[in-house]
C-alpha positions in Angstrom: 0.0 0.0 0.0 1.6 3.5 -0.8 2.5 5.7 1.6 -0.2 8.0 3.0 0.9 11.5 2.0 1.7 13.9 5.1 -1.5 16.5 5.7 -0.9 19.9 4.3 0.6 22.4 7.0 -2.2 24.6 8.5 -1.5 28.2 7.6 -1.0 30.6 10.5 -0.3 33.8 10.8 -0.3 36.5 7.6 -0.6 33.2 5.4 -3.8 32.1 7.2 -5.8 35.8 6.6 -4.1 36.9 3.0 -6.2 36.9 0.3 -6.5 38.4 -2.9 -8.6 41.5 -3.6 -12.0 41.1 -4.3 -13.5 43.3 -7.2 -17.3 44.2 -7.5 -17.6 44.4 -12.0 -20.6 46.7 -12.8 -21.5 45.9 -16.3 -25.2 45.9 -18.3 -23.8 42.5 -20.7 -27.5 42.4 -22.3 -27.6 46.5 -23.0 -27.9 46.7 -26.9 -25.0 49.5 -27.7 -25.0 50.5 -31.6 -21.8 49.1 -33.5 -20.7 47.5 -29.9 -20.9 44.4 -28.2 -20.9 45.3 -24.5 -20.8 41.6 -23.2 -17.8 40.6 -25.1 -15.9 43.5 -24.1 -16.2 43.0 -20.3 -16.4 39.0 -20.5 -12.7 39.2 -21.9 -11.4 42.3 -20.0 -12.9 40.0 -16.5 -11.3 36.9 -17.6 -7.9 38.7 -17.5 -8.3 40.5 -14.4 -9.3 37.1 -12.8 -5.5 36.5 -12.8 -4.9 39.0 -10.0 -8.6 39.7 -8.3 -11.5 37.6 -7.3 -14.4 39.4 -9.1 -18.0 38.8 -9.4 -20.4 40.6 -12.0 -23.6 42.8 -11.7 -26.2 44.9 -13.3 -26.1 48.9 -12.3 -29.5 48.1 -10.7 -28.0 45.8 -8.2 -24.6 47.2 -7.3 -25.7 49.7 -4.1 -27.4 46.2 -2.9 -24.6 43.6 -3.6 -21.0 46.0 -3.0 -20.8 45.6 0.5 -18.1 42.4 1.3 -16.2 44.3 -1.8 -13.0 46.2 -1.5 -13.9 48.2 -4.3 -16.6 48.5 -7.2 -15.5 48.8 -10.7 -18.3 50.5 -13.1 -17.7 49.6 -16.8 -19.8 48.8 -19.7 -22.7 49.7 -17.2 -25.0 51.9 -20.1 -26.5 54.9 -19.9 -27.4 56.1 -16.6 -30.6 57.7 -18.1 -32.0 53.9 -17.9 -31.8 53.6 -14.6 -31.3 56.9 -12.8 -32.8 56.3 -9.6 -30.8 53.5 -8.7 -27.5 55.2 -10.0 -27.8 58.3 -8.0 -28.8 55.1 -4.9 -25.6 53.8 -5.3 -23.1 56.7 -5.4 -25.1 57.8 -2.4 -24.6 54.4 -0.5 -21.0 53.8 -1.7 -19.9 57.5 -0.2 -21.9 56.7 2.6 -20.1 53.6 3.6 -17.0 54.4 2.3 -17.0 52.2 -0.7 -13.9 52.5 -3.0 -15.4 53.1 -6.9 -13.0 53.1 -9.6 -13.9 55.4 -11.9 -13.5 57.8 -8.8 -16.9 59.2 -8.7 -15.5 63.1 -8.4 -14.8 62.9 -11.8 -15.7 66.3 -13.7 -16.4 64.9 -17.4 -19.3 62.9 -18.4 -20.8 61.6 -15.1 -21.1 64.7 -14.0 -23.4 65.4 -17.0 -22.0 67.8 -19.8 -21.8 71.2 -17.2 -17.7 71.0 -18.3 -18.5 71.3 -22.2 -19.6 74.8 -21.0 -17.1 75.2 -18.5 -14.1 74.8 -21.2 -15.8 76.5 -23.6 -15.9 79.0 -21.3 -12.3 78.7 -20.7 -10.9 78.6 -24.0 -10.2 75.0 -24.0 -10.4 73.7 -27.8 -13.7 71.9 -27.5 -16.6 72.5 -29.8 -18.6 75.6 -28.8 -21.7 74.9 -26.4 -24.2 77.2 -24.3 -26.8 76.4 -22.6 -29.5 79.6 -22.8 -31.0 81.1 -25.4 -29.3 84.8 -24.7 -25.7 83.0 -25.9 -26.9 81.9 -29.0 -24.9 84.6 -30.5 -21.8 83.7 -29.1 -21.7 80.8 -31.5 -20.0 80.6 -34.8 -22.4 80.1 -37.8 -23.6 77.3 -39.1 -26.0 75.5 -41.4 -27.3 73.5 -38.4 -26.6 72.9 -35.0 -26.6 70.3 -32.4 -28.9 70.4 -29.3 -28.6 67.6 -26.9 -29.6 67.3 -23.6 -27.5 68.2 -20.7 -28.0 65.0 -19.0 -27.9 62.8 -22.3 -25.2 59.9 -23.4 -25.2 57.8 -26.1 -26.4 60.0 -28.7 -30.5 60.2 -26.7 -32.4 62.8 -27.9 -29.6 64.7 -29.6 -31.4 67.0 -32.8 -30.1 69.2 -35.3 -31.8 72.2 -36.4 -31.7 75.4 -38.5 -30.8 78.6 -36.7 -33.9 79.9 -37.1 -35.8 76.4 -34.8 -33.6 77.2 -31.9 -35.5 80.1 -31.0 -38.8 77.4 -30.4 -36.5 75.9 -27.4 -38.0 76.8 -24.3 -35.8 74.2 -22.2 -32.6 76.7 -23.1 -33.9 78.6 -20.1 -35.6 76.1 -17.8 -33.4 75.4 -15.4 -32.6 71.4 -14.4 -34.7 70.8 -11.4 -31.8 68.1 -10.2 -29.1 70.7 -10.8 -29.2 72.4 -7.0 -25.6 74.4 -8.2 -25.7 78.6 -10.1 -24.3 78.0 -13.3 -25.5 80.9 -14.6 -29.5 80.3 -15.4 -28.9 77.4 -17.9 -31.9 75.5 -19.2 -31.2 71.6 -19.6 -30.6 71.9 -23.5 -26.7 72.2 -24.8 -26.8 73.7 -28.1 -23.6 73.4 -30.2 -22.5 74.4 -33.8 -22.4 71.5 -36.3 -19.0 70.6 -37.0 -18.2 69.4 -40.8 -15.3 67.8 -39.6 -12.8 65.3 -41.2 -13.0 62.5 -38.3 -13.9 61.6 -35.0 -10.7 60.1 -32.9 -10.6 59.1 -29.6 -7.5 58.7 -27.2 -7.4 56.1 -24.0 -6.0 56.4 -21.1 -5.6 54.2 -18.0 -4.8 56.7 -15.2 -2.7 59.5 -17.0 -0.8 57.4 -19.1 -1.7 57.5 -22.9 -2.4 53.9 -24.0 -3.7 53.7 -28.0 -6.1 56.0 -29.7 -8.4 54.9 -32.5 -10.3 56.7 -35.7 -13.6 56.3 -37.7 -12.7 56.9 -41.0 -15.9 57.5 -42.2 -18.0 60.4 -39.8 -21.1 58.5 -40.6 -20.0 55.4 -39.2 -18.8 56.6 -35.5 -18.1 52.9 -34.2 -16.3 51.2 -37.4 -13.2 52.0 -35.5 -9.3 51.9 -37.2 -6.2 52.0 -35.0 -4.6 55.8 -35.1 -1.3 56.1 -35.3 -1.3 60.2 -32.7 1.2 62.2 -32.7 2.7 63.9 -29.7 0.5 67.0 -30.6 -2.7 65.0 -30.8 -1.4 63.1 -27.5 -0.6 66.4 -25.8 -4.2 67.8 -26.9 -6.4 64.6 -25.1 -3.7 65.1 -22.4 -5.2 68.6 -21.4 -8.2 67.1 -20.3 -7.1 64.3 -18.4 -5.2 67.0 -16.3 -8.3 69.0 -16.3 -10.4 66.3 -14.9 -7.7 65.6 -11.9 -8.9 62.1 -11.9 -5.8 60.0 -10.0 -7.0 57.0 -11.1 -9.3 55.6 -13.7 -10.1 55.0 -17.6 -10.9 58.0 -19.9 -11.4 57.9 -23.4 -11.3 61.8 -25.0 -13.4 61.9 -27.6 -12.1 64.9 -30.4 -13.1 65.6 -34.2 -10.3 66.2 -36.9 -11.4 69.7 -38.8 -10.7 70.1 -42.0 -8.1 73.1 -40.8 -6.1 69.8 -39.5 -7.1 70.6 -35.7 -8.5 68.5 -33.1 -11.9 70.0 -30.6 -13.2 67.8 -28.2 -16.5 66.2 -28.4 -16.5 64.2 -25.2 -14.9 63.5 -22.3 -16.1 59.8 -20.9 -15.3 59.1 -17.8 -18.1 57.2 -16.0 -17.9 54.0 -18.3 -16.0 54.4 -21.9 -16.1 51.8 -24.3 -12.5 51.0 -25.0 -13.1 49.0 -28.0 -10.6 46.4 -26.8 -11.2 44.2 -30.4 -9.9 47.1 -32.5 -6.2 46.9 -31.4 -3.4 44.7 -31.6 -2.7 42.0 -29.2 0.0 43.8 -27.8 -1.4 47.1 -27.3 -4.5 44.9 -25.5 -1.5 43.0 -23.4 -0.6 46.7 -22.1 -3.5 48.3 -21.6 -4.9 44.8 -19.2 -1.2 45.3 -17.1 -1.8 49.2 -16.6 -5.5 49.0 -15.5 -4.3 45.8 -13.1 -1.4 47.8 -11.9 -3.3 51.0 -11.5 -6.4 48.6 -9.6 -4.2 47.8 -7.2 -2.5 50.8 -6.7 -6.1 52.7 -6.4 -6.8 49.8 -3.7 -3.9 50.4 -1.3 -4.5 54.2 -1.1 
């Protein structure tokens, strides 16, 4: 009879109560995103992460009710918040409350904060399309055929319109102010209106942290998603860098959305930082191998502050 292997020494100590850090992964993987595939995305990017964190996955409806036992919530390819409001503005309320670590950092000053900073750095002469919000301002915006209005509190392209000069006049919501907006901004109404832009191309740069990782390019403007690797230069790099300083954002993805003019200049259209699609499929293997070893390395930095 073979020998009866010795019983596995009983772990005491540090070696009895280490464990690896466990990551709550807030992701809508049914949500039906145009030119995207949401699920496939965040199945891959998880199965990576696995290799450092224990991580389970949840809707944004369940994540105030499920991220306590977590030592930190990450929101990802969650959706728009517009779907589920309610429970969104729940959760950041809960998390602060109990002192729940959320990566992205939910002081961030771009898009979950709703589009306030497209006025704020138009205001202060950041290159970034022109946007007001009240009817009096009209004039401060360059001509155009058409122009864009949008909703302050919109993502994803909901209930954005262009119109004629002449239709803006029609929009009483320029002046009626946001009933959830409890800050002065100046008498805003919940409507951005913005020149149309006959630009060349939309690009977008990614960062994990502030360190540049790839940026990509739809070569056609009527396609926005059918997405190209773009080679940047250090102007264009320095240009999305601006804003990732601006947002002060220590830790976290952005993607800076801009539009190429057909001067050869970049303005920004977006700056996502609640839950950017990084369109993870579009770039090479190695750029993907990078980007998965700065997000782990900035995770666990962003955990042990």
């Amino acid at each position: 009879m073979p020998a009866i292997p010795p019983a596995p020494a009983v772990p005491t100590g540090a070696a009895r109560t280490a464990r690896r850090p466990r990551l709550l992964f807030v992701t809508d993987l049914a949500y039906p995103a145009r030119g995207r595939r949401y699920c496939d995305e965040d199945i891959g990017l998880t199965a990576r992460l696995r290799a450092d964190f224990d991580l389970a996955l949840c809707h944004p409806r369940d994540a105030a009710a499920l991220m306590d036992g977590f030592d930190a919530v990450v929101v990802r390819n969650s959706g728009p918040v517009l779907h589920y409001q309610d429970a969104h503005d729940a959760f950041r309320t809960e998390a602060s409350a109990r002192g729940v670590r959320v990566y992205n950092p939910v002081h961030g000053r771009g898009d979950m904060a709703g589009k306030q900073y497209l006025l704020d750095l138009t205001a202060a002469g950041y290159p970034v399309i022109p946007t007001v919000d009240r009817f009096a301002h009209l004039d401060r915006l360059p001509a155009a055929e058409t122009y864009a209005v949008k909703p302050k509190a919109g993502a994803d392209s909901i209930g954005l319109r262009f119109l004629p000069y002449g239709e803006l006049a029609g929009l009483d919501e320029l002046d009626v102010p946001d009933p959830r907006d409890g800050s002065d901004h100046g008498g805003g109404g919940t409507l951005l209106v913005q020149p149309r832009v006959d630009f060349v191309h939309e690009v977008s740069f990614y960062f994990v942290d502030d360190r540049f990782q790839y940026a990509l390019y739809a070569p056609d403007p009527g396609q926005r998603w059918v997405l190209e690797p773009y080679e940047a230069t250090e102007d264009d790099v320095r240009f999305a860098r601006r804003f990732i300083d601006w947002n002060t954002l220590d830790h976290g993805i952005q993607r800076v959305d801009a539009c190429r003019t057909r001067d050869g200049g970049l303005l920004l259209v977006e700056l996502e930082d609640l839950n950017p699609y990084l369109s993870l499929d579009r770039v090479p293997e190695p750029v993907r191998d990078r980007f998965v070893t700065d997000l782990t390395e900035s995770l666990h930095a962003f955990l042990a502050v």
